[in-house]
N, C-alpha and C positions, 0 to 999 in steps of 0.2 A: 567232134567232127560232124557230127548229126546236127547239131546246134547250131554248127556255121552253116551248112548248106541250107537249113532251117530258114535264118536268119538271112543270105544272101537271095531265096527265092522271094523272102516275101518284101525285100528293098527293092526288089528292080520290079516289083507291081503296082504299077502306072496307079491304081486305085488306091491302094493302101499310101501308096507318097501324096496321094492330093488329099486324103481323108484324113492324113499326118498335115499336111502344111496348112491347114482347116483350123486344125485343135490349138484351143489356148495358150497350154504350154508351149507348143515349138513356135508362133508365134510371137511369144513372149522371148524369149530364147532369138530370135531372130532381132528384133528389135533391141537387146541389150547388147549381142553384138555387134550393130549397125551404127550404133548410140559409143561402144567401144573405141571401134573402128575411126568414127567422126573425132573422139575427141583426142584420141590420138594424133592424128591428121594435123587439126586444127594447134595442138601444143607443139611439133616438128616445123610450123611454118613458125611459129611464134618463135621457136629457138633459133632458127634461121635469120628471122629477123634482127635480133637482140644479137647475131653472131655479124654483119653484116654491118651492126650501128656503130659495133665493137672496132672491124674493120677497118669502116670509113671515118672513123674519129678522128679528132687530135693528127696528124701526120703520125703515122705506123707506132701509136702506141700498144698496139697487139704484140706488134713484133719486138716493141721493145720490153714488154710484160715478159715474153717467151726468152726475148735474151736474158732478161732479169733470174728469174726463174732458173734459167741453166748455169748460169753463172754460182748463183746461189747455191744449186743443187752440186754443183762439181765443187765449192769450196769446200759441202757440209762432208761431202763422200770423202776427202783430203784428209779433213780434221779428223775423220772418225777412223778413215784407216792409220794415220798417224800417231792417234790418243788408244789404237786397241795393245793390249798386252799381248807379248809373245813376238816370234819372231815375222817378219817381213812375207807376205805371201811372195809365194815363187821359191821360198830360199828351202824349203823341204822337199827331197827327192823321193818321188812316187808314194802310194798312198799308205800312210802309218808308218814314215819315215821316224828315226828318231833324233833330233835337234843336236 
């Protein structure tokens, strides 16, 4: 408890923050997040781009990627509930029912 009010008087003095913002490390520290921050940035516009090229391609081959896809996806879920052993989901009444 000592430690935080310790620690809270001597952040909010105006002296100690600029004799801090001075020093190498938090400088340094300041600049890797800036340098983070930037290239972040700059790869969220890039993926927007590439999302956008995707888009306007070919007449709606996105959409037809995403139909493809569901399609796919709803045949494999079919086969897999079809090909699983036991009986049919739904067909057991409440939980630990016996078949």
């Amino acid at each position: 408890m000592v430690f935080r009010r310790l620690l809270t008087v001597l952040l909010h003095s105006p002296q100690l923050v600029e004799r801090l913002s001075e020093s190498r490390p938090i400088r340094r520290a300041a600049q890797l997040t800036a340098f983070a921050l930037l290239q972040a940035q700059l790869r969220g516009q890039d993926a927007v781009r590439r999302l956008r090229g995707l888009a306007a391609g070919p007449a709606g081959s996105l959409g037809r990627r995403a139909a493809r896809f569901r399609d796919t996806f709803t045949q494999e879920l079919r086969r897999g509930l079809r090909e699983r052993p036991g009986s049919p989901p739904g067909s057991r009444r409440g939980p630990g029912a016996n078949p």
